[in-house]
MILO-270861 format. One record per residue (C-alpha): residue in one letter; residue number from 1; x, y, z. Coordinates in pm, whole numbers. Example, Ala and Ser with C-alpha at 12.3 -4.5 7.8 and 13.67 -1.06 7.14 Angstrom:
REM MILO-270861
 votor drendren     px     py     pz
     A        1   1230   -450    780
     S        2   1367   -106    714
This chain:
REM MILO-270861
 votor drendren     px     py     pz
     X        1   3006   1304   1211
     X        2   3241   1324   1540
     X        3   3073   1221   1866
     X        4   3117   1199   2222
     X        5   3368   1453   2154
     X        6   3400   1762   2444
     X        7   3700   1960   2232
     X        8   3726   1914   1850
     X        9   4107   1796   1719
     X       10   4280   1932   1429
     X       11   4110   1824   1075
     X       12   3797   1771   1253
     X       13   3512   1920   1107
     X       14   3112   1973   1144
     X       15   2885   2013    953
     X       16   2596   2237   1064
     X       17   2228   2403    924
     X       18   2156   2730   1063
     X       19   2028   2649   1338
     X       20   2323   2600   1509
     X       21   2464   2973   1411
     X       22   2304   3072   1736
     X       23   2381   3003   2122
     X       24   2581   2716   1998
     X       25   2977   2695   2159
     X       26   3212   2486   1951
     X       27   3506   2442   2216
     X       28   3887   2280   2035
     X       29   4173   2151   2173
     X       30   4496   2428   2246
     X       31   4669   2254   1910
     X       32   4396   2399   1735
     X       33   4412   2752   1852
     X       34   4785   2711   1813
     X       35   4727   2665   1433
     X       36   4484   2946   1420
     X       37   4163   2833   1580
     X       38   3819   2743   1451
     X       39   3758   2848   1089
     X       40   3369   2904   1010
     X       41   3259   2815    665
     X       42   2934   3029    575
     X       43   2836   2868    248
     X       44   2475   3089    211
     X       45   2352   3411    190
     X       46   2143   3471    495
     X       47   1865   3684    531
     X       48   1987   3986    686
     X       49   2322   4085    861
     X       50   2186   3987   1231
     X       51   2159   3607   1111
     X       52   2524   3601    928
     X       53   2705   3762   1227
     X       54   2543   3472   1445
     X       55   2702   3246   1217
     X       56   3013   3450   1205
     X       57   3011   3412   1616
     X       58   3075   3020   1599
     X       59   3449   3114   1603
     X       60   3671   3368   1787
     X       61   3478   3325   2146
     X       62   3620   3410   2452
     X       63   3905   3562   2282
     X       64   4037   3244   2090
     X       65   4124   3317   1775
     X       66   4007   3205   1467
     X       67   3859   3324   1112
     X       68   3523   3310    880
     X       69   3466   3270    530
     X       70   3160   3256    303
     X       71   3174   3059      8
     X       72   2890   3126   -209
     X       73   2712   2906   -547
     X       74   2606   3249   -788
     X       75   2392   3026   -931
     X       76   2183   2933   -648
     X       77   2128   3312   -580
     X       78   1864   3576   -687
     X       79   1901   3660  -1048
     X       80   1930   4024   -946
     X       81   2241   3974   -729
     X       82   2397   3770  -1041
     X       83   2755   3980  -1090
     X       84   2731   4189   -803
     X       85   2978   4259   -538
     X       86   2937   4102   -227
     X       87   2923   4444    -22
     X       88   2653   4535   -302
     X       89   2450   4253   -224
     X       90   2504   4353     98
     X       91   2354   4649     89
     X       92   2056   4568   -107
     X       93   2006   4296    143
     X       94   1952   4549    404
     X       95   1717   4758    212
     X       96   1493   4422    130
     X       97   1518   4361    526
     X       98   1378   4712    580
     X       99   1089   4649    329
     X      100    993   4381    466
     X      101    993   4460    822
     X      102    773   4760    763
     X      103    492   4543    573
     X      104    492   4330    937
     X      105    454   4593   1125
     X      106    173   4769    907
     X      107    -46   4432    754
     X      108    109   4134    969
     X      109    109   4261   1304
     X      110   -261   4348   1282
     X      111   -337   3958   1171
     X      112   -106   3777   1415
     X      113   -281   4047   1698
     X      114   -603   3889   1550
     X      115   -521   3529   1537
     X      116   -403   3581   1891
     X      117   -752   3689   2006
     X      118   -914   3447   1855
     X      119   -698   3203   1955
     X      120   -736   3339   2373
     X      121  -1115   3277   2289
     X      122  -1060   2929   2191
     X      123   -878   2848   2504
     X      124  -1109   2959   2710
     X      125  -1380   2788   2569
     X      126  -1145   2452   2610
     X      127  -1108   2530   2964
     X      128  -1463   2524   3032
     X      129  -1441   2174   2840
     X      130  -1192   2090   3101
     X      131  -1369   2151   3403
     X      132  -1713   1955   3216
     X      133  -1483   1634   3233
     X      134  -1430   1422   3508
     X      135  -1346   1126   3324
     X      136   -956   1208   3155
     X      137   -982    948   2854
     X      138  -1320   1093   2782
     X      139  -1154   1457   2828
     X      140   -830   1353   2557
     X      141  -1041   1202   2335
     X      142  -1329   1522   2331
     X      143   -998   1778   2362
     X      144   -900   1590   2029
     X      145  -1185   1600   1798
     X      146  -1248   2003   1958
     X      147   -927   2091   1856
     X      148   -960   1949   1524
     X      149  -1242   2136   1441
     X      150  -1087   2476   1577
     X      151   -835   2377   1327
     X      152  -1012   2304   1035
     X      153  -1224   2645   1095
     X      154   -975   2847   1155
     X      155   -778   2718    786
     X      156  -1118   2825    651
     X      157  -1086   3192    790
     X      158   -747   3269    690
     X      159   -869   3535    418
     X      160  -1135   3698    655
     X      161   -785   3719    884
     X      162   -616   3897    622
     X      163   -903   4155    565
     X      164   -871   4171    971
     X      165  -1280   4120   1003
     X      166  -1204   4110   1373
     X      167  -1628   4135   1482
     X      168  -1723   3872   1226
     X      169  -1476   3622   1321
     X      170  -1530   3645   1703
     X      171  -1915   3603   1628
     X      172  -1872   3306   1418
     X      173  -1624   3135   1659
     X      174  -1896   3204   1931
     X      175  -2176   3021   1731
     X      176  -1918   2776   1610
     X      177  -1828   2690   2009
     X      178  -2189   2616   2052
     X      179  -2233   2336   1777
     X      180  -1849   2197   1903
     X      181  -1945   2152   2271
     X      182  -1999   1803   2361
     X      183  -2291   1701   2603
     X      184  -2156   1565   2957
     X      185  -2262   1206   3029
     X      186  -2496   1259   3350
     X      187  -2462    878   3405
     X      188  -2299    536   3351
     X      189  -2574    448   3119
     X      190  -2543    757   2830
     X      191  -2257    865   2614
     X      192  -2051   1172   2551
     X      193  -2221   1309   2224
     X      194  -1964   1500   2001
     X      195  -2169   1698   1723
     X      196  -1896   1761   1514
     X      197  -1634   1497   1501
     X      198  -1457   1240   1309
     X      199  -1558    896   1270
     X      200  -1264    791   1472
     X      201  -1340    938   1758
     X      202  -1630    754   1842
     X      203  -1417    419   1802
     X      204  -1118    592   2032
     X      205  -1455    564   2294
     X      206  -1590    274   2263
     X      207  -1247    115   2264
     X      208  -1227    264   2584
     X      209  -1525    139   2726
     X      210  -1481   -232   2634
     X      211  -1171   -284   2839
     X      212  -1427   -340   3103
     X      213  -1631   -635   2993
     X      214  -1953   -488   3153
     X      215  -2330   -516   3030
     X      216  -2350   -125   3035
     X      217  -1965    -69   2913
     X      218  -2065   -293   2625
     X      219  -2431   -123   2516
     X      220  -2239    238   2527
     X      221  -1991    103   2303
     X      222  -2216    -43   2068
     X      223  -2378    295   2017
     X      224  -2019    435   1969
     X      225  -1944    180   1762
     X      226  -2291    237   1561
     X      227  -2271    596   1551
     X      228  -1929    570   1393
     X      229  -2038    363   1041
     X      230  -2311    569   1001
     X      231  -2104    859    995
     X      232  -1793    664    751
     X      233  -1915    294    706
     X      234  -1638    222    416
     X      235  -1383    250    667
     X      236  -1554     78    952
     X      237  -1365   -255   1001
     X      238  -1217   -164   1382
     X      239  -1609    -28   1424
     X      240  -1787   -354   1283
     X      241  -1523   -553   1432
     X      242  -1523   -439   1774
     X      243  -1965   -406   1787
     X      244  -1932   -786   1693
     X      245  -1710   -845   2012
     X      246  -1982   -614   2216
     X      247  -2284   -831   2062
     X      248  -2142  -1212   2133
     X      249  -1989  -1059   2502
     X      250  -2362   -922   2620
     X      251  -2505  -1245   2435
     X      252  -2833  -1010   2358
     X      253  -3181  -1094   2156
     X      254  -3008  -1218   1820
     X      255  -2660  -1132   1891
     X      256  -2546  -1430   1661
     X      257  -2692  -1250   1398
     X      258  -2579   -960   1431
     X      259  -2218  -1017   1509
     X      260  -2200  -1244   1215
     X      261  -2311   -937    973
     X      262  -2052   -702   1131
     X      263  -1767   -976   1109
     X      264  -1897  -1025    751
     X      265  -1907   -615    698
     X      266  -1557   -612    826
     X      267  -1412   -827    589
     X      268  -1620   -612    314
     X      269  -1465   -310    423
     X      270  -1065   -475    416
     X      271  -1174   -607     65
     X      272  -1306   -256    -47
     X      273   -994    -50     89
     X      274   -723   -346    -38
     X      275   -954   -281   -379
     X      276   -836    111   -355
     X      277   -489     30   -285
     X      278   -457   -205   -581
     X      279   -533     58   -853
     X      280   -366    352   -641
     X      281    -28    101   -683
     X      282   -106     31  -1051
     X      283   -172    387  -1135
     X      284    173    478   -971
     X      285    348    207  -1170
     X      286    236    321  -1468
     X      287    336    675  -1423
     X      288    669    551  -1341
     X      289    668    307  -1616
     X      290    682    669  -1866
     X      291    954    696  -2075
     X      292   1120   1022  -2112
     X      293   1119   1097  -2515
     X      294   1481   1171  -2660
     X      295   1552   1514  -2765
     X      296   1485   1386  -3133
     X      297   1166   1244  -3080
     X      298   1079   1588  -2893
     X      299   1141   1761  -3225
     X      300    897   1533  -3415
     X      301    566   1694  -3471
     X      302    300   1531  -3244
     X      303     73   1369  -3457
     X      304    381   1156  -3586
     X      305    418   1052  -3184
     X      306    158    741  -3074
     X      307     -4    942  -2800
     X      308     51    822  -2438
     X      309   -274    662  -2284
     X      310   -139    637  -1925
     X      311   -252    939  -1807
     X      312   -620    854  -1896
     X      313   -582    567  -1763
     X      314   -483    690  -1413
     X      315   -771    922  -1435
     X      316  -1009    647  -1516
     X      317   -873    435  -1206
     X      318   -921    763   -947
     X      319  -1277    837  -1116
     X      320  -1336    456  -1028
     X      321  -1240    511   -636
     X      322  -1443    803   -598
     X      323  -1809    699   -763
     X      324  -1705    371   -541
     X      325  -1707    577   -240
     X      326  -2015    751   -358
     X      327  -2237    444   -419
């Protein structure tokens, strides 16, 4: 690497991805251009002409001299180009290029035009979320989980995209807006209710609420707080945790109670997750643990082989964590 370097010396070198085969001036001493100037290494075959003559243009600027070269591995190429002349490959290089540029223009073009409606839709449905919001960590934390679930939809759609079902998308979306759109609080006393959301979420607002130590602070959080392990209670420990605080701070009807069950849930859900972890790890170390046969054992017949049992084993750990998470 050479750094804090404004000219590069002779026997310097750089090395470079692509992206700097474009806007980017490499500026050497007069010693260099004495010897010949900058020589440009290519060492792949890019994607079209336009992309290697950017390369190309790291040397010989502003009338310097200099020289380019590209080194190729055959072996890292298409099969098809395997032999072939490199003004060949050229050429059938271009033609690919041409191919492909027409099937943008006649299927791609009409499902990025798409995804750009829909996406202008979305933003003006988050724009009446902005102007909803008076509160800015309520805004971030609603602008989150809404853009979260335009996300996950829109993954969902990406075949209906292809088949450019412009109508039923834009209907969809419009119902889907409906069920996303968070109520306002109209007071102090009432919370912002997210319909569709992740469990996190609600914490990220009652966390917010508890850095003021208030009676009415504390009660919102506690349905935040609540609301959250109903919707995920195995990985509630921030949740339980935090509605304990809430409890002993407003010192309501039983709070002793309570807050001791949370604490105690708290530590059940750390035991439960370090329980995952622990066969996850052992699972991995027995897959790594898998000794790659010789060549002659290969050639043995299979039922003269003692049959690895790792593999059911790993499956018997995962079917474990997932009728855990069921029950």
């Amino acid at each position: 690497m050479i750094k804090n370097k404004k000219k590069l010396s002779r026997g310097d070198g750089i090395i470079a991805t692509n992206l700097a085969g474009r806007g980017t001036n490499i500026k050497v001493e007069d010693a260099v251009n004495e010897s010949g100037g900058l020589l440009c290494l290519v060492t792949f075959l890019a994607r079209n002409r336009r992309v290697e003559l950017q390369a190309f243009g790291r040397t010989t600027r502003a009338g310097n001299p200099g020289s380019v070269c590209c080194i190729l591995d055959a072996s890292a190429m298409l099969s098809y180009y395997s032999g072939l002349d490199i003004q060949i490959i050229r050429k059938m290089r271009g033609g690919e290029e041409k191919i492909r540029l027409n099937l943008l223009s006649n299927r791609n073009l009409d499902e990025i035009l798409l995804k750009e409606k829909l996406f202008k839709d979305y933003c003006n449905y988050l724009s009446e979320i902005y102007s909803s919001f008076r509160n800015r960590e309520d805004l971030t934390v609603v602008v989150d989980s809404t853009n979260k679930n335009w996300g996950a939809w829109l993954e969902t759609k990406q075949k209906q995209i292809q088949q450019n079902q412009q109508e039923e998308l834009l209907t969809e979306l419009s119902t889907m807006k409906q069920q996303w759109m968070p109520t306002v609080p109209s007071d102090q006393t009432t919370i912002v209710q997210l319909p569709l959301t992740n469990f996190y979420h609600l914490v990220q607002f009652g966390n917010r609420l508890i850095t003021e130590e208030t009676q009415s602070n504390m009660e919102r959080a506690i349905e935040y707080y609540t609301q959250s392990i109903q919707m995920e209670s195995r990985y509630g420990l921030i949740a339980y945790y935090n509605r304990a605080y809430c409890r002993i701070t407003n010192e309501s009807t039983d709070y002793k109670t309570l807050a001791l069950a949370d604490i105690e849930a708290a530590a059940e859900s750390v035991d439960k997750y370090m329980d995952e972890l622990s066969l996850i790890n052992t699972s991995i170390n027995m897959v790594n643990q898998v000794r790659v046969p010789t060549q002659q054992e290969s050639d043995v017949s299979s039922s003269e082989v003692e049959p690895q049992n790792f593999t059911l084993q790993v499956r018997l750990n995962l079917k474990f964590i997932v009728s855990s998470r069921i029950n």
